[in-house]
N, C-alpha and C positions, 0 to 999 in steps of 0.2 A: 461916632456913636456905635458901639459895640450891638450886635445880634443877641437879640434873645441867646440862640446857641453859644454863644461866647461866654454870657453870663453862666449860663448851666453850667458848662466844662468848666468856669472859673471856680464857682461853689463845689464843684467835684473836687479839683484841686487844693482847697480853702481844709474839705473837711480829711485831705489824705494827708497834708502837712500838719493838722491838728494830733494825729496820730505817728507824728515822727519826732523825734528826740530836737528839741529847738535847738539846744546849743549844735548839735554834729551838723544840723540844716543849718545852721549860720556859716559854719565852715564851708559848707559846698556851695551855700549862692556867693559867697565871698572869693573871687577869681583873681590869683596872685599874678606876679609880675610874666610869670611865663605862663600865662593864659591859660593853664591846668587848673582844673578845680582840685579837690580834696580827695573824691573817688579814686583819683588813680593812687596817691599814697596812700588813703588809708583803707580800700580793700581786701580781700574780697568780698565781696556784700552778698548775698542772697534776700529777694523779695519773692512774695508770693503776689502774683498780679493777679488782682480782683476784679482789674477792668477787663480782664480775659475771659472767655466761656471755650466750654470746649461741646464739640460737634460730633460725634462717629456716621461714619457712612460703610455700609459694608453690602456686600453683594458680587453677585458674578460679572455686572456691568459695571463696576465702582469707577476703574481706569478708563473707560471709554466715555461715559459719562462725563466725568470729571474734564477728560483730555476734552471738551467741545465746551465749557466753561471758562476756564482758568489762563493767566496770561503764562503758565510757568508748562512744561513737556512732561507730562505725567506718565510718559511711556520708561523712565525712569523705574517708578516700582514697580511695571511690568516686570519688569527683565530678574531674574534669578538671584537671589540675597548673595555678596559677594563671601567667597572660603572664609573661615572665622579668621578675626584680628588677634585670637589671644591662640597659647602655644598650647593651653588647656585650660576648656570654657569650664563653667561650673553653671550649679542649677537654677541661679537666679540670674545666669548672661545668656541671653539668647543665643546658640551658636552662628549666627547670621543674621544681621540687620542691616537696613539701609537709612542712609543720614536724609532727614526732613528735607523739605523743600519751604520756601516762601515764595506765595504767588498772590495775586489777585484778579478779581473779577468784577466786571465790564457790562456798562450798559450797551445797548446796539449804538449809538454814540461813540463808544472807547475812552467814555467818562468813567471813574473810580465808582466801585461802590464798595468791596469791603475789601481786606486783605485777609490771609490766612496764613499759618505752618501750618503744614501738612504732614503727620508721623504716618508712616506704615508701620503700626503696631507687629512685633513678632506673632507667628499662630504659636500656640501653645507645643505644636511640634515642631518649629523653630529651636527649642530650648530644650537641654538634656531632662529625661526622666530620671526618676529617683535611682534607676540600674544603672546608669550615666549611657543612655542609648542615645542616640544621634537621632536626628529629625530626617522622615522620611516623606514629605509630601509639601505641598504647598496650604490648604485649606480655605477657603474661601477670605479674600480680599478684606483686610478690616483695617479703614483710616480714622484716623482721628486731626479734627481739623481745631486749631487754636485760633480763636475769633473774637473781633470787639464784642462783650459784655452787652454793650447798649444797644448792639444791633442784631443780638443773637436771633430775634423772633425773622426781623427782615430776613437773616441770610437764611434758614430754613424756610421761609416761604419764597424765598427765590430759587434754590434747589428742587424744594415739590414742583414748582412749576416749572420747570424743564423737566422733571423726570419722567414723565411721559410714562410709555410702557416700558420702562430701563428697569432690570430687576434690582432694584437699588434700596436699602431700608435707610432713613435719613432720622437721630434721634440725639433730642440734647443730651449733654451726659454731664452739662454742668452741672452738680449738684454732690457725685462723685466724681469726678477727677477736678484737678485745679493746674493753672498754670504756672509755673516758677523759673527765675533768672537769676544764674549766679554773673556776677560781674563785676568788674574795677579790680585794682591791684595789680597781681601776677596776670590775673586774666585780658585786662588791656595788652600785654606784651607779648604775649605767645605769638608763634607764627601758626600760620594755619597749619601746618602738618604734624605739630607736636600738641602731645597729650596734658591735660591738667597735671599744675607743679604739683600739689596736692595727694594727686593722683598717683604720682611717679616715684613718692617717697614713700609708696608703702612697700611693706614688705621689707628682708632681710635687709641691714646696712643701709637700707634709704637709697637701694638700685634701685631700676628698673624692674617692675615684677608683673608681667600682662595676669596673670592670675589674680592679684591682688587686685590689678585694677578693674580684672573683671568685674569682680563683689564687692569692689568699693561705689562706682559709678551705677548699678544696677539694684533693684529692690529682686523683691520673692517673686515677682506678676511680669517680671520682664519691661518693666520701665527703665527709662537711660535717660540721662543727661546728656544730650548731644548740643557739639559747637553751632553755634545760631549761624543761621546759614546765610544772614545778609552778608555779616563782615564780623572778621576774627576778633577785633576790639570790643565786642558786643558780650562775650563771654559766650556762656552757656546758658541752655534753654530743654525745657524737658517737660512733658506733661507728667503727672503722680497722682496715686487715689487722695481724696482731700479729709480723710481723717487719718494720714500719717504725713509727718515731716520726711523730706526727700534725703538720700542719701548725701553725705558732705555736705550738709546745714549746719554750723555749728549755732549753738545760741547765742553766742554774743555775735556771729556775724547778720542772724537775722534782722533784716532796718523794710523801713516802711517801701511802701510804693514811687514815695516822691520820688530816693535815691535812683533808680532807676529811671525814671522820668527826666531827672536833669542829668544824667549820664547823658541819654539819647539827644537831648540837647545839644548837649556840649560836643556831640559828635555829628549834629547836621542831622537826624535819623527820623523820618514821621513815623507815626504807628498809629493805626484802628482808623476811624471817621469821624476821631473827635476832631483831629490833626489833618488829615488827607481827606480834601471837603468833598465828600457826598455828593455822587451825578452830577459835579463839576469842576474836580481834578483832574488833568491829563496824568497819565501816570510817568510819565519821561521828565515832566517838569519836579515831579516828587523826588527823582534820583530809581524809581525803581529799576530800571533797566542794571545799575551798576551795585543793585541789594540783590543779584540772581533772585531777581522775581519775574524777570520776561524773557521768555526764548522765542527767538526770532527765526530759529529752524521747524520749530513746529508747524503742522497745519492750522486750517480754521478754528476760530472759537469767537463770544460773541464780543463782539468791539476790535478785533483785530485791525480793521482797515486802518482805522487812525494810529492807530499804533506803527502797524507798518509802512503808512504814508513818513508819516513825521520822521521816521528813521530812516526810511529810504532819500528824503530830503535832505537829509544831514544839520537839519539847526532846530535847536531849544533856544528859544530868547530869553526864558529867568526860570528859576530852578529855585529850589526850598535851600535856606542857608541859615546857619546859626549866628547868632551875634549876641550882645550886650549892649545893655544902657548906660552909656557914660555921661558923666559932668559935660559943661565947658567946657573944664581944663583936662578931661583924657580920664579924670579918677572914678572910679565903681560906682554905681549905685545900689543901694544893698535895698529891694524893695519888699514889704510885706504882701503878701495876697492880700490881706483884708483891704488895702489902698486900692487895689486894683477894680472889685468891687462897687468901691465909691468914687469909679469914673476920674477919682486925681492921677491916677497912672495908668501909660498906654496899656490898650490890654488888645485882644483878637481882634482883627478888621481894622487897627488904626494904618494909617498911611504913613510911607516914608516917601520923606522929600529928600529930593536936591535944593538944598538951600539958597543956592546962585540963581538958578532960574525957577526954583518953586516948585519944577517938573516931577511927576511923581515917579516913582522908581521900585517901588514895592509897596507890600502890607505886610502886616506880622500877623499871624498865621496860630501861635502859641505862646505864652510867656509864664513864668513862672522863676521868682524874685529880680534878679538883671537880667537872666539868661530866657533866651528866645529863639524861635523859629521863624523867618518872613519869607517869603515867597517875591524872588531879587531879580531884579534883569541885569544879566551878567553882564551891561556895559558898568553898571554903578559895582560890581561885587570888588572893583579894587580901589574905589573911590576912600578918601579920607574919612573918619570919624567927623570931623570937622565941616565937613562937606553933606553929613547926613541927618535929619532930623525927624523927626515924629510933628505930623501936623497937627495943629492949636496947642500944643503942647510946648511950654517954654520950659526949655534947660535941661532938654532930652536928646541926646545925641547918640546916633545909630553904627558900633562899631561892627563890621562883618568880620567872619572869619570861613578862610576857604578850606572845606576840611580837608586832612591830609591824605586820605582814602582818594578823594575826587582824580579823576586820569589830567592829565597835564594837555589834551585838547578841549576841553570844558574854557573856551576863553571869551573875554568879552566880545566876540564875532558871532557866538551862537555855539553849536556844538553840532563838530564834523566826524561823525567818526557812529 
């Protein structure tokens, strides 16, 4: 029996897929013989996520602050914007910025409560004047935190309440700025140190041109599209004011929210507290340690013990994994949301068995048409389809898949490393 919460997040789901092209969504729950869905061939997508709000924190304490919260080393944006990346910036690239961080924050437990990016916004003298003058100062601290939507009131009353006497101003800002993700295609393939394909063809002959890509990637206010900083297959990730379309949107590649959502599927990946349960997540069982959202050279902050316990011990016994619902016989099931709903098809909180001894072995976590998230004890993660089932549930078979990101010590023993 699913949780009240389950239902909500399923009706959430229900009305973003209402709002996506049904044929292009039949193609991506539909999973071909080599386990790729559609996203990576028919890419690049851009969505505007709605389940995102965005956060500013700015002040002279912002960094000190933050560093005694956050599971991620925030002494990062301390440190001096690196020499510009282009040969000659222009007025809407910031001559120096730093690439976002992903972190999250911890109850005194070292249970999950929300996750964030985190941009350090350029200051306005970061970016050339209309003389083409150079940036002479640093100017007071201004972050911009990208956050679940539906917990946006929690995380700023969790913030005020630590701010103590910290000179810190903490203010939603959802309302103008929005959050956007470009991804699938070309951008599943890159490596991490190379630039948007996209990108790379501007300018003379379809060289290389850093000037082009200065003003292609950046608006007039100094906003960037920067690589999502869990993992390179993620694509690109940016905050933008939300009465203009982001730079490289084109219109036909704009697609709904779902798109994204079953990308992150299909690639093992939680996001927000509708997915990573609220004050009872460990966060190492979610994979965040290997999405650069925990630094383990940092100092104190609050929930660290556990954190550092578990890793110092060297084992995770089950870990969040992507899979599918298969037949009997091995072949798809292609399910509708509205089924899930009316309790005929697994949905959040169902159990997965070992069908030999019954033993339980997981739960599924998220689901949305075959493709799902469960939360797996990595003796069963290389277990057969055959061998996997969904309980009360007849003719639901559980196939795992190990993402290809995951380090090759991740083994059914727990995790050493």
């Amino acid at each position: 029996m699913t949780s009240l919460w389950s239902r909500i997040y399923t009706r959430k789901l229900q009305s973003l897929c209402k709002r996506a092209e049904p044929t292009c969504l039949r193609h991506i729950c539909s999973i071909h013989e080599d386990e790729r869905s559609d996203i990576k061939e028919r890419g690049p997508f851009a969505s505007k996520l709605k389940t995102r709000g965005v956060v500013s924190i700015q002040g002279d304490d912002t960094f000190r602050f933050l560093q005694g919260l956050v599971t991620n080393d925030m002494r990062r944006f301390e440190q001096e914007p690196p020499p510009p990346q282009v040969a000659t910036p222009t007025l809407n690239q910031p001559v120096a910025f730093v690439e976002p961080l992903y972190t999250a924050l911890l109850n005194p437990q070292g249970r999950f409560l929300f996750d964030a990016f985190i941009y350090r916004l350029p200051a306005k003298d970061h970016r050339l004047n209309q003389f083409g003058s150079a940036p002479n100062s640093n100017g007071t601290p201004l972050l911009l935190c990208d956050i679940d939507a539906d917990t946006a009131d929690e995380f700023l009353e969790h913030l005020k309440k630590h701010r103590l006497r910290s000179k810190v101003g903490i203010e939603d800002m959802s309302k103008e700025l929005c959050v956007w993700q470009r991804y699938g295609g070309s951008l599943m393939q890159e490596s991490q140190n190379c630039g948007n394909a996209e990108v790379k063809s501007s300018g003379w002959g379809a060289a290389s041109d850093p000037a082009a890509q200065a003003s292609v990637e950046g608006d007039n206010e100094g906003y960037l599209w920067f690589k999502d900083p869990r993992n390179r297959a993620l694509g690109y990730r940016g905050i933008f004011p939300s009465e203009r379309i982001p730079p490289l949107v084109e219109a036909d590649k704009e697609v709904d929210e779902i798109y994204y959502l079953l990308m992150r599927l299909e690639l093992g990946v939680a996001e927000g507290c509708n997915e990573i349960q609220k004050e009872k997540a460990i966060p190492l069982e979610y994979n965040l340690e290997w999405l650069n959202a925990i630094s383990f050279e940092k100092g104190c902050y609050v929930g660290q013990e556990l954190i550092a316990r578990t890793h110092n011990r060297g084992v995770v016994r089950k870990r969040i994994m992507p899979f599918k619902f298969v037949n009997d016989s091995g072949g798809d099931l292609y399910l509708h949301l509205k089924d899930v709903d009316q309790g005929s098809v697994p949905g959040a909180g169902a159990e997965i068995l070992d069908i030999r001894n019954g033993k339980k072995v997981g739960d599924v976590t998220t689901v949305v048409g075959s493709r799902g998230l469960g939360m797996i004890r990595l003796e069963a993660a290389h277990m057969d389809m055959s061998q996997l089932a969904v309980k009360d549930v007849t003719g639901f078979h559980v196939k795992l898949f190990k993402p290809t990101w995951w380090p090759a010590n991740w083994s059914p023993d727990g995790y050493n490393g």
